[in-house]
C-alpha positions, 0 to 999 in steps of 0.5 A: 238524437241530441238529448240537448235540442228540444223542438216543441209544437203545441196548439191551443184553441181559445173562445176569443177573437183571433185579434184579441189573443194576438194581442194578448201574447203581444204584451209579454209584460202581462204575462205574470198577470195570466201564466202562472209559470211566468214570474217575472218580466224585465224589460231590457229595450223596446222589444226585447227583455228578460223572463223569469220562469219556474214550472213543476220542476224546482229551478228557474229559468231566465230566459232573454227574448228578442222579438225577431218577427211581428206580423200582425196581419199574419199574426205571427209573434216570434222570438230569439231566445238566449240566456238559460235557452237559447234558440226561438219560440213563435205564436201564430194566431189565425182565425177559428170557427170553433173556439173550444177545445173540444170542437164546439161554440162559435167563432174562437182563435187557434194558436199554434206554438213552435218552439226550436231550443237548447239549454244555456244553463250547464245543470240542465245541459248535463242532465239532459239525457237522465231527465229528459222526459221530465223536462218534456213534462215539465214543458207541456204542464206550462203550456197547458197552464198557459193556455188556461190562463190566457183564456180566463184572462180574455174572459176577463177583458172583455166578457169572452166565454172561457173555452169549456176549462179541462185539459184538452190534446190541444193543450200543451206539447204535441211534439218534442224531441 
């Protein structure tokens, strides 16, 4: 095993329109406004900029995103990543009859999150082996913040009911290596 390549494999489920969450995680310079871990976005062209992002563990991360797929009627939103992780990172966003976490309510979205990296930054590179499971932690934390915040933000856009609030498998990580 490389203790330097992760693959993340996440699912969120969310009490909102399949075309409102994929438009949501479209417009990556809202980000900072619903995902905590997310500080800062810097545009660097038309579909690519920069992320700035610090989850539990004390660094940060400046990772650059390429939009490399965007398929609307698939809803696929996908990206290469360089900088302090190199590799790619995709959201699929497909129509859900649940909505909720915890398999009840009406007509919500699944977002599926896959995610293929390595570390850029030497630090990270090097303590790879010692702190890998923190690292993993540190991943699955952010995501399930994510998926917090991208649901009372859709509450907040458009009256969408928040999906029931605690932490759920679909939360965060259900995959890394």
């Amino acid at each position: 095993m490389d203790p330097n390549h992760y693959r993340f494999r996440g699912v969120w489920r969310l009490a909102a329109p399949a075309s409102a969450v994929y438009a949501a995680l479209e417009d990556v310079r809202s980000y900072p406004l619903w995902w905590p871990e997310v500080r800062e976005v810097r545009p660097t062209g038309e579909d690519s900029g920069d992320v700035v992002v610090r989850a539990l563990l004390p660094y940060r991360l400046v990772i650059g995103l390429a939009t490399s797929r965007r398929d609307p009627a698939a809803g696929v939103l996908e990206a290469a990543m360089r900088g302090d992780l190199a590799g790619w990172s995709r959201f699929t966003v497909t129509p859900d009859g649940t909505g909720r976490a915890d398999g009840t309510g009406g007509t919500g979205s699944r977002v599926l999150f896959e995610e293929e990296s390595r570390p850029g930054k030497p630090l990270l590179r090097r303590l790879a082996l010692p702190l890998h499971p923190l690292f993993r932690v540190n991943h699955a934390v952010m995501m399930r913040r994510g998926r917090r915040g991208l649901a009372a933000y859709l509450a907040g856009q458009g009256g969408v009911a928040v999906d029931g609030g605690g932490a759920a498998a679909g939360d965060g990580v259900a995959a890394n290596r």
